[in-house]
C-alpha positions as CSV (number, residue, x, y, z in Angstrom):
1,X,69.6,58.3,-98.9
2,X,68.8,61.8,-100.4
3,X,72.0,61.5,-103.0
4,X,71.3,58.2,-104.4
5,X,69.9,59.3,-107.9
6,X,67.6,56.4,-107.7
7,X,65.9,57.3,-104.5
8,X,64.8,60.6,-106.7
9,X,63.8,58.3,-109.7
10,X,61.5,56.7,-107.7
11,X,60.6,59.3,-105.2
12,X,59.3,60.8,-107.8
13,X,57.7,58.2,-110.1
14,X,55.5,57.0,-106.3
15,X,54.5,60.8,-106.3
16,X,53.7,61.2,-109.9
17,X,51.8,57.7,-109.6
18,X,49.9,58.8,-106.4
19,X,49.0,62.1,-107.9
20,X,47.5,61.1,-110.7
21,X,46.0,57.9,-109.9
22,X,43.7,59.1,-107.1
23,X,43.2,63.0,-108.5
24,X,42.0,61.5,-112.1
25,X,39.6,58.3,-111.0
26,X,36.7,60.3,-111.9
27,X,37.8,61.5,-114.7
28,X,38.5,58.2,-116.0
29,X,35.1,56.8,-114.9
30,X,33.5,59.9,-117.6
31,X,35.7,58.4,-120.3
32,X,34.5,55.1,-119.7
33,X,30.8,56.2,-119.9
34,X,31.7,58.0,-122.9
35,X,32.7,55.2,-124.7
36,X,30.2,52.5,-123.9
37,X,27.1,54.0,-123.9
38,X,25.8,50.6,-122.3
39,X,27.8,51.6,-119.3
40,X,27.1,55.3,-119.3
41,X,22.8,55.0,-119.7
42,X,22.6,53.1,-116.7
43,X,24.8,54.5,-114.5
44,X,25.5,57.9,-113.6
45,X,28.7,58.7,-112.9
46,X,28.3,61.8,-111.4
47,X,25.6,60.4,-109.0
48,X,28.3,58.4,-107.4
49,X,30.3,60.3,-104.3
50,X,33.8,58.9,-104.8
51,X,35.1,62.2,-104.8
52,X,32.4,64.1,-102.1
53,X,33.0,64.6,-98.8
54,X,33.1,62.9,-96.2
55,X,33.3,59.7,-98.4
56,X,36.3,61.0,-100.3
57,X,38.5,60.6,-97.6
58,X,38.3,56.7,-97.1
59,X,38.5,56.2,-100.5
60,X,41.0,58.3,-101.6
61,X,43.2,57.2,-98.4
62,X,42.3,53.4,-99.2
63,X,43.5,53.3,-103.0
64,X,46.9,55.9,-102.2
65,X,47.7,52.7,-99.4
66,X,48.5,50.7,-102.4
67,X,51.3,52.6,-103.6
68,X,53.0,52.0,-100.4
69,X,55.0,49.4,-102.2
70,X,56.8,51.6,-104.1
71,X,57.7,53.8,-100.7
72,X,58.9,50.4,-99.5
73,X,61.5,49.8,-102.3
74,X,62.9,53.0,-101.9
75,X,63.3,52.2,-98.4
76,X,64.8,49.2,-99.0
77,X,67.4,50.1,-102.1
78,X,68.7,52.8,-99.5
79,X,69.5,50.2,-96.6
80,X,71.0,47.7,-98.7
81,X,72.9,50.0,-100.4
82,X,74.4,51.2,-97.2
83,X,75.8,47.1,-97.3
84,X,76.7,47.1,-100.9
85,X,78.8,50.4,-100.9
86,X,79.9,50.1,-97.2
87,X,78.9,53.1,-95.9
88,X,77.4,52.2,-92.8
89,X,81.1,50.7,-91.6
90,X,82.1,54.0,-92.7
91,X,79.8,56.0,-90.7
92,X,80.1,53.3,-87.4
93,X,84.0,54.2,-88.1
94,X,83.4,57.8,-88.2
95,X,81.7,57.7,-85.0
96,X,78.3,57.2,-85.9
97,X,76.5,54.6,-83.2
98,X,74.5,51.8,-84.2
99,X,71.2,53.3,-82.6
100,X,72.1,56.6,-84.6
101,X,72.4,55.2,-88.0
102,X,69.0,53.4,-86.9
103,X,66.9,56.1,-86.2
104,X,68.3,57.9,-88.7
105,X,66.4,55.7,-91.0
106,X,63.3,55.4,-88.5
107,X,63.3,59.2,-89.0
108,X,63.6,59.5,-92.7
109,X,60.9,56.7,-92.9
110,X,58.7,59.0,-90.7
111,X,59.2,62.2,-93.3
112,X,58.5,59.9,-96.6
113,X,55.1,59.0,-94.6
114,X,54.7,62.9,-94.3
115,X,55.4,63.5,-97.1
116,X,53.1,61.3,-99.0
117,X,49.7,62.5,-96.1
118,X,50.8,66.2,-97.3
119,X,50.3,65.4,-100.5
120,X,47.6,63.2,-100.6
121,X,45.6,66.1,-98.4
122,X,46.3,68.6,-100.9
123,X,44.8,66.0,-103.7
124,X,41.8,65.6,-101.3
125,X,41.3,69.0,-100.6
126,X,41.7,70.3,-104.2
127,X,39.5,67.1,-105.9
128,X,36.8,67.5,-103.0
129,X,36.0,71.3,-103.6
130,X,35.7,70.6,-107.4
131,X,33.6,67.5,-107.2
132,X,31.6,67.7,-103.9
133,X,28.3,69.5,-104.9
134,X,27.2,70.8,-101.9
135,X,30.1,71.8,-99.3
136,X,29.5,71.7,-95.6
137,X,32.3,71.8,-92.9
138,X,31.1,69.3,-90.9
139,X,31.0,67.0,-94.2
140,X,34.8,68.7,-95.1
141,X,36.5,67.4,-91.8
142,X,34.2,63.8,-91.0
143,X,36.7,61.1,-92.4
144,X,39.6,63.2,-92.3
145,X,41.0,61.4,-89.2
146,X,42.0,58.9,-92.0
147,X,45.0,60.4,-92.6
148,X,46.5,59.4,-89.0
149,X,45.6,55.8,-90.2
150,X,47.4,56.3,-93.8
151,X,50.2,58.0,-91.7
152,X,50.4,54.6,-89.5
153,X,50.1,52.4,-92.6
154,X,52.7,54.0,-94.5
155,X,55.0,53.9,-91.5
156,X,54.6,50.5,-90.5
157,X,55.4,49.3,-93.9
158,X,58.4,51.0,-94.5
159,X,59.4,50.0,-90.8
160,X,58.9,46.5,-92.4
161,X,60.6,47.1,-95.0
162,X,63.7,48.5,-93.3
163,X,63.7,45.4,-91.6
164,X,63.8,43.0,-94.7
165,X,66.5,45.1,-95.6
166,X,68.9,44.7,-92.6
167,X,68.2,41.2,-92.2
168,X,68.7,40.2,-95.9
169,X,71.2,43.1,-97.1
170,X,70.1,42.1,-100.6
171,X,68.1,44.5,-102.3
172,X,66.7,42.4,-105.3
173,X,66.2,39.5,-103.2
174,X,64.8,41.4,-99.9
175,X,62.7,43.8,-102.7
176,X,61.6,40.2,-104.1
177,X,60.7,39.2,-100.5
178,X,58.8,42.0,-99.9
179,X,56.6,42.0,-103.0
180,X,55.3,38.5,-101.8
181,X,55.0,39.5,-98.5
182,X,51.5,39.7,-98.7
183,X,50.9,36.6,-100.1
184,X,52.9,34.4,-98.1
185,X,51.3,35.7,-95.1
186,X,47.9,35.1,-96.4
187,X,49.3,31.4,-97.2
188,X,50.1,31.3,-93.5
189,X,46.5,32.2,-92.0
190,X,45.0,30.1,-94.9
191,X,46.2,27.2,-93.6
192,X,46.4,28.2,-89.9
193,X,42.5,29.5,-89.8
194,X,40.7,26.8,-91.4
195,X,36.8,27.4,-91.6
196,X,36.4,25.0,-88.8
197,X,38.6,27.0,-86.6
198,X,37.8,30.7,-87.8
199,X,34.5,31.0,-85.1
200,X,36.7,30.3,-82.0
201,X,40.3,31.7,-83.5
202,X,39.6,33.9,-86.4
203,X,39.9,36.7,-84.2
204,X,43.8,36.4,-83.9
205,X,44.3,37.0,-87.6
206,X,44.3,40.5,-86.9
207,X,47.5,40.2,-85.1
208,X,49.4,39.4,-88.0
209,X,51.8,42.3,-89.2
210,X,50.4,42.6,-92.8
211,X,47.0,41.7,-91.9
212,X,47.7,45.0,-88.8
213,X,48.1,47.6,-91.3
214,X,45.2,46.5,-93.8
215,X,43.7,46.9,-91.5
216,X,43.9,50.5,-90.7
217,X,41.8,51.5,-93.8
218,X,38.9,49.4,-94.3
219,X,37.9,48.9,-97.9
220,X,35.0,51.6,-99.0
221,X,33.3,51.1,-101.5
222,X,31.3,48.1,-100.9
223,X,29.3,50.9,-99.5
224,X,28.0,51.5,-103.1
225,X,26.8,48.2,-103.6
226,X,24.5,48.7,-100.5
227,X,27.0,47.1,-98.4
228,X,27.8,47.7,-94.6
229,X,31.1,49.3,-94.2
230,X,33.4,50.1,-91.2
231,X,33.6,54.0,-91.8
232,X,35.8,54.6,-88.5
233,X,39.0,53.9,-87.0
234,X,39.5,50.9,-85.2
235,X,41.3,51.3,-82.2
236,X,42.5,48.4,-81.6
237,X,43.9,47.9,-85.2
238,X,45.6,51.2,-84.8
239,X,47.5,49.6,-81.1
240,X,48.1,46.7,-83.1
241,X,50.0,48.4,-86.0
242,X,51.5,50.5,-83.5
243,X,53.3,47.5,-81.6
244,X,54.8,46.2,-84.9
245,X,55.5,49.5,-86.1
246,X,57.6,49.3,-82.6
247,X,58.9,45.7,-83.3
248,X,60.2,46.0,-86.5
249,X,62.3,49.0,-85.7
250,X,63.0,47.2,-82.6
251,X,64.1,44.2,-84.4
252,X,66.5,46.3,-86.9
253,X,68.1,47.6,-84.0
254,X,69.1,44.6,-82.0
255,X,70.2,43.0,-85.5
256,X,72.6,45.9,-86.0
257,X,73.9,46.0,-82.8
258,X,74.8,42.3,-83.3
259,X,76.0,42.3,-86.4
260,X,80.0,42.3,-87.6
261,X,80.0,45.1,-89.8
């Protein structure tokens, strides 16, 4: 994957992106009260804890979840490129297994999700000193056990996506696929979880894939409208994820050990 130059083009536009997008949110709420003065009198920017601790860890985590899209194209231009230029016949002919060439890909899925928790705890760690007015180490480390859940998101959407990608070995159709992904699956328990159903089934919407990793990362910041929040880790969304996580690299597996390379 490593010497495709667009896996660096975009490698590094998803870092770039993630970077600056959740280091500079408050930043860009002060410009916006600078400008409208409407906005800025009756609201205080500074008086709302985006970037304190604990709270900056939900939120921060929440918005970077996002930009796993961008991941998941990388993810997938590197399988179906493997198709395109045949180099995973070459690698089967060279000796390579099927269940080699898979985890290899299981495995660099698992360093890109690394990768982005490293960085995305160095822009928490650096934006929380500067912003968070009164430091304590009890509120420094409450939330931070968010970043197993990013870690979980980001890996079971790229296991997704590595799926797409060996079923469909297209990449603009399987990147097309995956961009709607959401939306067709939301189409789905639309129509499956009616309102008259939703008391006695709505439960097992959870259990879709999509629907799985959401939710890992509840949405924050109803919280600042007075809202209730879930400001924890579900358990049993993170077994959930977990299981497809398994399935979807599961999946790739048995359709590359079937296939006529």
């Amino acid at each position: 994957m490593t010497s495709y130059r667009t896996f660096w083009v975009i490698c590094g536009l998803y870092f770039l992106t993630l970077g600056f997008t959740t280091a500079s949110g408050m930043e860009i709420l002060k410009w916006i009260a600078s400008k409208f003065e409407d906005f800025g009198s009756s609201l205080n920017v500074n008086r709302i804890p985006l970037y304190h601790f604990p709270d900056i860890w939900q939120n921060l985590i929440w918005v970077s979840g996002l930009f796993k899209l961008v991941l998941a194209i990388m993810v997938v231009i590197s399988i179906t490129n493997e198709y395109q230029y045949r180099t995973l016949r070459q690698n089967i002919i060279d000796g390579m297994s099927r269940w080699e060439f898979v985890l290899s890909k299981v495995l660099t899925n698992v360093l890109l999700s690394l990768m982005s928790v490293g960085m995305l705890l160095l822009i928490i760690a650096v934006t929380g000193l500067i912003y968070t007015p009164e430091l304590r180490a009890m509120d420094i480390l409450t939330g931070s056990e968010f970043l197993f859940a990013y870690f979980l998101e980001i890996f079971a959407f790229l296991s997704y996506a590595l799926l797409l990608g060996v079923l469909i070995q297209r990449s603009g159709l399987t990147i097309v696929l995956l961009m709607l992904s959401h939306m067709i699956e939301g189409i789905i328990r639309l129509n499956l979880f009616r309102e008259s159903l939703r008391p006695s089934i709505g439960w097992l919407e959870q259990f879709f894939p999509l629907q799985s990793i959401t939710n890992l990362v509840p949405l924050p910041f109803p919280r600042y409208a007075f809202q209730e929040i879930q400001d924890s880790i579900s358990i049993v969304a993170v077994l959930i994820a977990l299981g497809w996580a398994f399935l979807f690299n599961y999946f790739s597996y048995l359709k590359l050990k079937r296939a006529d390379i």
